[in-house]
C-alpha positions in Angstrom: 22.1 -26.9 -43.9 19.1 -24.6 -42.8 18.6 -26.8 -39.5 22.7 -26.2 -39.2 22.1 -22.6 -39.7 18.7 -22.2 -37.1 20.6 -24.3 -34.7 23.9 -21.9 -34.7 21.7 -18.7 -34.3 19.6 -20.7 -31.1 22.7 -21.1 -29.8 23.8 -17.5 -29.9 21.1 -16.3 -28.9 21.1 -18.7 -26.0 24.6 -17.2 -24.8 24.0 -13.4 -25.1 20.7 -13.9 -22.8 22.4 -16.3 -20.4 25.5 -13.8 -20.4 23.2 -10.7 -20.0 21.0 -12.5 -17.5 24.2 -14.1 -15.5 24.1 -13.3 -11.9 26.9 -15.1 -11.5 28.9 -13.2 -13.1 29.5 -10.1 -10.3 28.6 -12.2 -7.1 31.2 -11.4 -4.3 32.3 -14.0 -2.2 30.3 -16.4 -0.7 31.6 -16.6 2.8 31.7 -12.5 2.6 28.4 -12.3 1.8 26.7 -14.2 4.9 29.4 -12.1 6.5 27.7 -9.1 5.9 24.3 -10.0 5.9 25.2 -12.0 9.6 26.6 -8.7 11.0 23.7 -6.7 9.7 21.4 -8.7 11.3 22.4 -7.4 14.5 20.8 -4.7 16.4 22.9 -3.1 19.0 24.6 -0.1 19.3 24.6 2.2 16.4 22.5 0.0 14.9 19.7 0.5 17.6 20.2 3.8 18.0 19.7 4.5 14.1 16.4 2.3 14.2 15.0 4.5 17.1 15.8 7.8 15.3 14.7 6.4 11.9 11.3 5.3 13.8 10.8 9.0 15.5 11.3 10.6 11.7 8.8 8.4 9.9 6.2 9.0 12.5 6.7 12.6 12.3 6.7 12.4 9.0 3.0 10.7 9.4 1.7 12.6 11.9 2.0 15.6 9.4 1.5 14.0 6.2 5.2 14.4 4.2 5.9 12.0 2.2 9.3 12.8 1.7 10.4 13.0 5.6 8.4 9.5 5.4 11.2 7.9 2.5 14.0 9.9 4.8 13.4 7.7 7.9 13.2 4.5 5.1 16.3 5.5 3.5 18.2 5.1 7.5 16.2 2.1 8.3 18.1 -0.8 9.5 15.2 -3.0 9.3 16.1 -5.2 6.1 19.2 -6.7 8.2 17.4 -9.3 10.3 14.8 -10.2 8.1 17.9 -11.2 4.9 19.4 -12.9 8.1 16.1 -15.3 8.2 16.0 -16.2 5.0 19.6 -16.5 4.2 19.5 -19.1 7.2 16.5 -20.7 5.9 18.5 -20.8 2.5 22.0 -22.7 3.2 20.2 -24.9 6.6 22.0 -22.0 9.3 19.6 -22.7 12.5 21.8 -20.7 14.2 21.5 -17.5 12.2 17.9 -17.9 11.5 17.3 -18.1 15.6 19.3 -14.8 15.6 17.5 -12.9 12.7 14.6 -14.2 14.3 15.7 -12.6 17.3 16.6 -9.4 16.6 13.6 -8.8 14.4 11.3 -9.3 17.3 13.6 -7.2 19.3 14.1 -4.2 16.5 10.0 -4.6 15.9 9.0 -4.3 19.8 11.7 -1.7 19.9 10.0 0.0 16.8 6.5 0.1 18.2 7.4 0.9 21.8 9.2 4.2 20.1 6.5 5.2 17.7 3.8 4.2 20.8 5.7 6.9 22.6 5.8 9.5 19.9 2.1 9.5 19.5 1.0 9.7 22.9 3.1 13.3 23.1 2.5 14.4 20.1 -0.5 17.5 20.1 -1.5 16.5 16.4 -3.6 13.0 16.7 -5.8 13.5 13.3 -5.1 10.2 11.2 -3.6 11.8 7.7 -3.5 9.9 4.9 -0.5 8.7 4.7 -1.0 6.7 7.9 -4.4 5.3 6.7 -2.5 4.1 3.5 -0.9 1.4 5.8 -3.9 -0.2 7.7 -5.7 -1.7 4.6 -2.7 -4.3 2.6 -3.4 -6.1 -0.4 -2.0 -8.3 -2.5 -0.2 -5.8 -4.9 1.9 -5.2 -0.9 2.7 -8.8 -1.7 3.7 -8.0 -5.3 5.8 -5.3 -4.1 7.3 -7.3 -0.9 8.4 -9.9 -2.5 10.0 -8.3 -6.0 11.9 -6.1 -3.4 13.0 -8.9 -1.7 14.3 -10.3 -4.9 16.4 -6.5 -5.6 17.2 -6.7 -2.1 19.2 -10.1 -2.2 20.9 -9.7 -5.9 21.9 -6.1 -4.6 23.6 -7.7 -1.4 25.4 -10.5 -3.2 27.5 -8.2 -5.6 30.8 -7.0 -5.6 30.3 -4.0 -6.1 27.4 -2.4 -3.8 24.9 0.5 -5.2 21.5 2.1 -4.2 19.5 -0.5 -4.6 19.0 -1.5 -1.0 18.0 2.1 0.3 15.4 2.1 -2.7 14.2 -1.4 -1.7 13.3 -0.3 1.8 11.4 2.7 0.3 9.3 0.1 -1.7 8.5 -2.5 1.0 7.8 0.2 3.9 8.8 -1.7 6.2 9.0 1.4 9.0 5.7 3.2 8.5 3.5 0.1 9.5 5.4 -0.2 12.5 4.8 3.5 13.3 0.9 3.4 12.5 0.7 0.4 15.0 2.2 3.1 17.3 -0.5 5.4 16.7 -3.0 2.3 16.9 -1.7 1.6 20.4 -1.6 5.4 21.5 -4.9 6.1 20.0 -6.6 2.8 20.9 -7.8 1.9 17.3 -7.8 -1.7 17.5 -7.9 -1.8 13.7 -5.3 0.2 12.8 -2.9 -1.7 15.0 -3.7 -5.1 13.0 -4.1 -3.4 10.0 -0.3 -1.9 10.3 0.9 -5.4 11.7 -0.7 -7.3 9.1 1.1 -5.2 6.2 4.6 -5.2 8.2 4.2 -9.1 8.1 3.3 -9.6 4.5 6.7 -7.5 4.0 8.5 -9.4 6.4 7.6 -12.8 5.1 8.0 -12.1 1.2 11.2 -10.2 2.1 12.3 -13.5 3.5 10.7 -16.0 1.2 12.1 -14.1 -2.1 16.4 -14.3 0.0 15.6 -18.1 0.1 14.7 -18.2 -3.6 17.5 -15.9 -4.6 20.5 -18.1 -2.4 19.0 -21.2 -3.6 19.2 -20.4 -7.3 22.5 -18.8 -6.7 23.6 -22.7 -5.4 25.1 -21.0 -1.7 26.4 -24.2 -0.1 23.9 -25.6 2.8 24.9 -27.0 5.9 24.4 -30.6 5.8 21.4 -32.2 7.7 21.3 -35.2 9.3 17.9 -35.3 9.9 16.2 -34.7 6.3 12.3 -34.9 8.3 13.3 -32.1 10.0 14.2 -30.2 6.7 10.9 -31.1 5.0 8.9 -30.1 8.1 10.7 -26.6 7.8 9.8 -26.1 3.9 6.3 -27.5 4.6 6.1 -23.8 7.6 7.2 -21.6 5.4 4.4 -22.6 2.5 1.9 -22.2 5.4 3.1 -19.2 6.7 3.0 -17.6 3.1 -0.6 -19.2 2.1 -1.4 -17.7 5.4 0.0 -14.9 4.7 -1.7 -14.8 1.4 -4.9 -15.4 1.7 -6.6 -12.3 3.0 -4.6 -10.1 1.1 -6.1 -11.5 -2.4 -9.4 -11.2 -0.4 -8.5 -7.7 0.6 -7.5 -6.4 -3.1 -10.7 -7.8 -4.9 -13.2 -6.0 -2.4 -10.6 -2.6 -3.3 -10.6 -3.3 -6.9 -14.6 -3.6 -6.9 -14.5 -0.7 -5.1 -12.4 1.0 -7.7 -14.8 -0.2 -10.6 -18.1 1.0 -8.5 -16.9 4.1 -8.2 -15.1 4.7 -11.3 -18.9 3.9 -13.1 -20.9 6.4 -10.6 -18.7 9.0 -11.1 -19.3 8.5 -14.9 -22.5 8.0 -14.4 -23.1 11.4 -12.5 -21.0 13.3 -14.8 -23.3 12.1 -18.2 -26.9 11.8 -16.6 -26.6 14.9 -14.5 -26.4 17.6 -16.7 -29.1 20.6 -16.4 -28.8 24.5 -17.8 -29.7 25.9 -14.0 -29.1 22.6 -12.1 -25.9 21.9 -10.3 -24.4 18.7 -8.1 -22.8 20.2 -5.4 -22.0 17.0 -3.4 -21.7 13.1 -4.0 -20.7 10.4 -2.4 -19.8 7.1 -3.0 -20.7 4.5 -0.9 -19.9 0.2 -1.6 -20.1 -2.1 1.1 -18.7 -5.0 -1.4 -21.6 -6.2 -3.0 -24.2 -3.3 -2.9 -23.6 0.9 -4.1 -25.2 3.9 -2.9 -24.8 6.9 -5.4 -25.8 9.9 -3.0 -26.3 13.4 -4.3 -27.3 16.6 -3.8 -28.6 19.0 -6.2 -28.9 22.9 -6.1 -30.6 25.0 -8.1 -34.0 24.6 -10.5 -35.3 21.3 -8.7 -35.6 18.3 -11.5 -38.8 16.5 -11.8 -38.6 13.0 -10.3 -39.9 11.4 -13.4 -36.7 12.7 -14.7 -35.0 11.2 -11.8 -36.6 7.8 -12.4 -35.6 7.4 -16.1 -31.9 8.4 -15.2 -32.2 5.6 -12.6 -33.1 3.3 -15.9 -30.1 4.0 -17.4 -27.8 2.7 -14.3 -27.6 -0.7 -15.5 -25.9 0.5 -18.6 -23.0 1.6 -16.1 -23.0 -1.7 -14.4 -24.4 0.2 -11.6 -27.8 -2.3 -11.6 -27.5 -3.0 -7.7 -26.9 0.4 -6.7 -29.1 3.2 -5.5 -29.5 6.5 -6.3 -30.6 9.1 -3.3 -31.0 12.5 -4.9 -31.4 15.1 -2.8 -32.4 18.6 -4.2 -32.3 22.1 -2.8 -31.3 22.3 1.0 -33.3 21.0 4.1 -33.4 21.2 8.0 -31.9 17.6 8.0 -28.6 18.9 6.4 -25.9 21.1 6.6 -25.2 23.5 4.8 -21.6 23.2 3.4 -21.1 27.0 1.8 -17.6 26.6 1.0 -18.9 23.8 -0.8 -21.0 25.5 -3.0 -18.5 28.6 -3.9 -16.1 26.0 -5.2 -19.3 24.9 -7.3 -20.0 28.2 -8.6 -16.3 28.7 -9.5 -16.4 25.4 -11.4 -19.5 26.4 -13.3 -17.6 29.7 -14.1 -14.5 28.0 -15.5 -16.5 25.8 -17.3 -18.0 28.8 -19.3 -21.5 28.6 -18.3 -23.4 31.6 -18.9 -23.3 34.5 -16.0 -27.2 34.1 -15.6 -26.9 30.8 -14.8 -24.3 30.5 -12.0 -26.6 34.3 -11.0 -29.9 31.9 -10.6 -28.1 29.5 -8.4 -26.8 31.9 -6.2 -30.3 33.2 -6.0 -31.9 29.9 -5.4 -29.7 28.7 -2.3 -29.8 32.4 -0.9 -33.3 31.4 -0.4 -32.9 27.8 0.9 -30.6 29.3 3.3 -32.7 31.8 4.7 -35.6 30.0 4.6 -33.9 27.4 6.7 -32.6 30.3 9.4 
């Protein structure tokens, strides 16, 4: 009776998941589908035309750092079509329509950097912003975000009813501004943004495409039939090498960021407990890791600390996991450096917001008059 019992709540618990989960349940048509994904996969006329203007927003919107002019031009990209094309073709065995996505995505990508290329060489602003940087170092968490795209992407264009999720899926893979920093590679003649930028358009490419094939194959699309099954193995056998290739150095890539991130997460723990003097202030640091190695450098201002005092704080880096690093403490100001003076009002304004008495912050000011005119 209680196996009865266990066994008749398994089961409905089996069938409200599998009806919640069903994708099955709202899929269109499968012959309207490929429709629409065939015809998107086009680029000519208003298509193009979109893709151009789309390209000429998003590189404005780099050249002067907005984000939000950045997810305009993503939101009127065209560029998802071809790429679905690929791996829809790849999915049901359609040579035909994976030659054409193929196709137009080298056409819409040449199209794309030719347009951006032109932008930057006309443009009087040719300071890499942040934004742009952002795109010339992927990782693997571009991969993470490729290919779970890829996956709203497909379910969103296999429903009957279509929403927003396409626009917000080509907000999340980017596929526009990497094409747009290769641009500014080209124009600018940075050999290392330009691969950079390519690099992270074809980890989105690829994952965009490798997640469709999933998606069509576990929704059971019908494949064309193949005479030749060697030929069909040798295709699955490419695409797993193109996706370990494509793979590979973005893992690489996100360990040496995420040690990075740890480095520099302990050093700026570090300087805020060790360095903490009455009339003593750090005025700049920086960070440096070169994936194995740290260099903690900073300068001091104010009452100058004694470098056995330096030399115990240096003890105490192990206990930050910062054993391999160095520390270079620089105190005061010398002929060898410049003197950053905006730098040290905003340090004096932190010192006062921080409540630290009036004579302190008074001292300082005092002390690096005196640097300062002993160094003009």
């Amino acid at each position: 009776m209680k196996e009865k019992q266990q066994n008749r709540v398994w089961r409905m618990l089996r069938f409200i998941v599998s009806r919640r989960f069903n994708l099955h349940l709202d899929k269109a048509d499968e012959q309207s589908i490929i429709k629409d994904i065939t015809w998107n996969t086009e680029f000519k006329g208003a298509n193009l035309w979109t893709l151009i203007f789309a390209i000429f927003i998003a590189s404005i919107g780099l050249n002067v750092n907005s984000t939000a002019v950045i997810i305009g031009a993503m939101l009127i990209s065209p560029l998802m079509g071809p790429i679905m094309g690929v791996g829809l073709g790849i999915g049901i065995n359609d040579f035909a329509l994976v030659k054409k996505g193929f196709r137009n995505l080298f056409f819409a990508t040449i199209t794309s950097v030719a347009t951006s290329t032109l932008y930057f060489m006309v443009t009087p602003l040719h300071e890499a912003q942040s934004e742009l940087l952002a795109r010339t170092t992927p990782t693997v968490w571009d991969v993470f975000i490729a290919f779970l795209g890829g996956l709203a992407g497909i379910v969103a264009a296999t429903r009957k009813e279509k929403n927003n999720v396409i626009p917000g899926v080509a907000i999340a893979t980017a596929l526009m501004p990497p094409l747009c920093t290769a641009g500014y590679g080209i124009a600018s003649g940075n050999i290392y943004y330009l691969l950079g930028a390519f690099y992270l358009y074809f980890i989105n490419s690829v994952f965009i495409c490798f997640s469709t094939i999933l998606m069509v194959r576990f929704l059971r699309f019908r494949k064309k039939y193949f005479e030749d099954k060697g030929y069909e193995k040798k295709v699955s056998r490419y695409i797993f090498i193109i996706i370990t290739i494509t793979l590979l150095p973005s893992i690489y890539m996100a360990y040496r960021i995420v040690n990075k991130s740890i480095f520099v997460n302990n050093a700026q723990r570090f300087v805020k407990e060790q360095f903490q003097f009455r009339n003593t202030q750090v005025v700049s640091k920086n960070f440096l890791f070169n994936g194995r190695e740290g260099n903690i450098e900073l300068l001091l201002i104010g009452h100058e600390i004694p470098n056995h005092v330096i030399d115990s704080i240096r003890n105490e880096m192990p206990n930050y996991n910062l054993g391999h690093s160095q520390l270079i403490v620089r105190q005061g100001l010398n002929a060898k450096q410049e003197v950053d003076l905006m730098q040290i009002k905003a340090s004096i304004r932190k010192m006062c917001s921080a409540g630290i008495p009036l004579l302190t912050w008074l001292t300082v000011i005092r002390y690096a008059s005196y640097r300062i005119c002993v160094l003009n």
